[in-house]
C-alpha positions in Angstrom: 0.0 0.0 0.0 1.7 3.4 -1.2 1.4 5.5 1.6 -1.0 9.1 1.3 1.4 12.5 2.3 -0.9 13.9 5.0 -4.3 12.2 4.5 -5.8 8.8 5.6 -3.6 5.5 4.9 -6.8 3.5 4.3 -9.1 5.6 2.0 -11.9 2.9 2.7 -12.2 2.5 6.2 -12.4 6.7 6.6 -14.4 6.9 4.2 -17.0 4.2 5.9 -16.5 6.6 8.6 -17.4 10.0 6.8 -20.7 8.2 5.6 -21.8 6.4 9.2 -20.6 9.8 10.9 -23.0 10.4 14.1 -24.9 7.7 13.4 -25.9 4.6 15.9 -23.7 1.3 15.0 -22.9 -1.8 16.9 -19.0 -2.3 17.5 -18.1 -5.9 19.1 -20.7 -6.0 21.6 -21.6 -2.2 21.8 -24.5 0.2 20.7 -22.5 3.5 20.0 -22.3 6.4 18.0 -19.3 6.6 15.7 -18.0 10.4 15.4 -14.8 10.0 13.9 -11.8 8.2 12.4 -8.0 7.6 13.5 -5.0 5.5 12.5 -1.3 5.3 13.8 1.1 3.3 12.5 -0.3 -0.2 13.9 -3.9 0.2 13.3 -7.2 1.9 12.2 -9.7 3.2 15.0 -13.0 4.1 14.9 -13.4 7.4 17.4 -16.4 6.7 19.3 -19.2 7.6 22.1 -20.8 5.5 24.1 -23.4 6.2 27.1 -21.4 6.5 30.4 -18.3 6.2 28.6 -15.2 8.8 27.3 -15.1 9.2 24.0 -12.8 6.2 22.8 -11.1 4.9 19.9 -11.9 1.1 18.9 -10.0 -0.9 16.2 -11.0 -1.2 13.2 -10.9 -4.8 13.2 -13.9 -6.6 12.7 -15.9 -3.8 11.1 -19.0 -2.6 12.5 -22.6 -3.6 12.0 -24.5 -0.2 10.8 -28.0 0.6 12.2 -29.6 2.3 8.9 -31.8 -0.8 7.9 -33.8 -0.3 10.9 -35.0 2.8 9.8 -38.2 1.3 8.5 -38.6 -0.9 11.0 -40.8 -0.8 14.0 -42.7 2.1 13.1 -45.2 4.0 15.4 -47.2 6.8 15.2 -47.7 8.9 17.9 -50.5 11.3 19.1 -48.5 14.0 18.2 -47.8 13.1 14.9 -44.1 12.4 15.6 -43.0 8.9 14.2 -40.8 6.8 15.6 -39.0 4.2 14.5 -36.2 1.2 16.2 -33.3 3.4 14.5 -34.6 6.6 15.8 -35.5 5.0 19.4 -31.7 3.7 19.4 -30.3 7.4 18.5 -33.1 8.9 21.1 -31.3 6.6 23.7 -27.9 7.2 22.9 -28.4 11.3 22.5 -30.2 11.0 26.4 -27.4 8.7 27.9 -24.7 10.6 27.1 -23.7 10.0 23.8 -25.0 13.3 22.0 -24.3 14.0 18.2 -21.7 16.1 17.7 -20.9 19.0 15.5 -17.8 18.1 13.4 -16.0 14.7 12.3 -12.8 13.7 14.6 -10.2 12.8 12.1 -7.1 11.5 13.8 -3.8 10.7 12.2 -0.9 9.6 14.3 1.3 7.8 11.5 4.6 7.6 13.0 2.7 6.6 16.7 3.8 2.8 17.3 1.6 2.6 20.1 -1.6 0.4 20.2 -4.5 2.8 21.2 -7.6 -0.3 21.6 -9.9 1.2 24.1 -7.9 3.9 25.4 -10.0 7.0 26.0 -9.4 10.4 24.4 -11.0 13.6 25.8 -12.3 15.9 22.6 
């Protein structure tokens, strides 16, 4: 792999990132939201938040499972005319645990950082 002066080593996996930015996704065992991307010289990271949690970085190993196909599913119409749905429900939970939306995309690039970063929190 040619390595990319200044920018992303694996186009891919921050670009999965830019199009999943703030929404819900299941990591390993986790519901979070996924704000942001990071690599270092040993691995890929997906920045996340997660209720009652700092916001962390977890390898990119493994993928992640996105929420966006539940969308449609489970639909209700309230009263009010608001409509929810199991997606919405999910990012209504994570928003009023703790893990809000945020405003901008957390890229991180730490190229020359031999360091393995798994799980290790990282205050915005």
């Amino acid at each position: 792999m040619d390595k990319i002066e200044n920018g992303p080593q694996r186009k891919d996996l921050y670009e999965e990132a830019l199009r999943r930015f703030n929404e819900p996704v299941i990591l390993h065992l986790s519901v979070c939201r996924l704000i942001g991307y990071a690599e270092t010289a040993v691995d890929c990271y997906w920045i996340v938040s997660e209720p009652h949690k700092e916001i962390y970085w977890s390898s990119c190993v493994g993928g992640l499972i996105p929420l966006m196909a539940l969308r449609d599913q489970g639909v209700v119409h309230a009263r009010d005319g608001e409509i929810w749905t199991d997606y919405s429900r999910i990012d209504s939970w994570l928003e009023l645990n703790g893990a809000p939306k945020v405003e901008a995309f957390v890229l991180d690039l730490r190229l020359d950082e031999e360091e393995d970063r798994i799980g290790k929190e990282f205050p915005l």
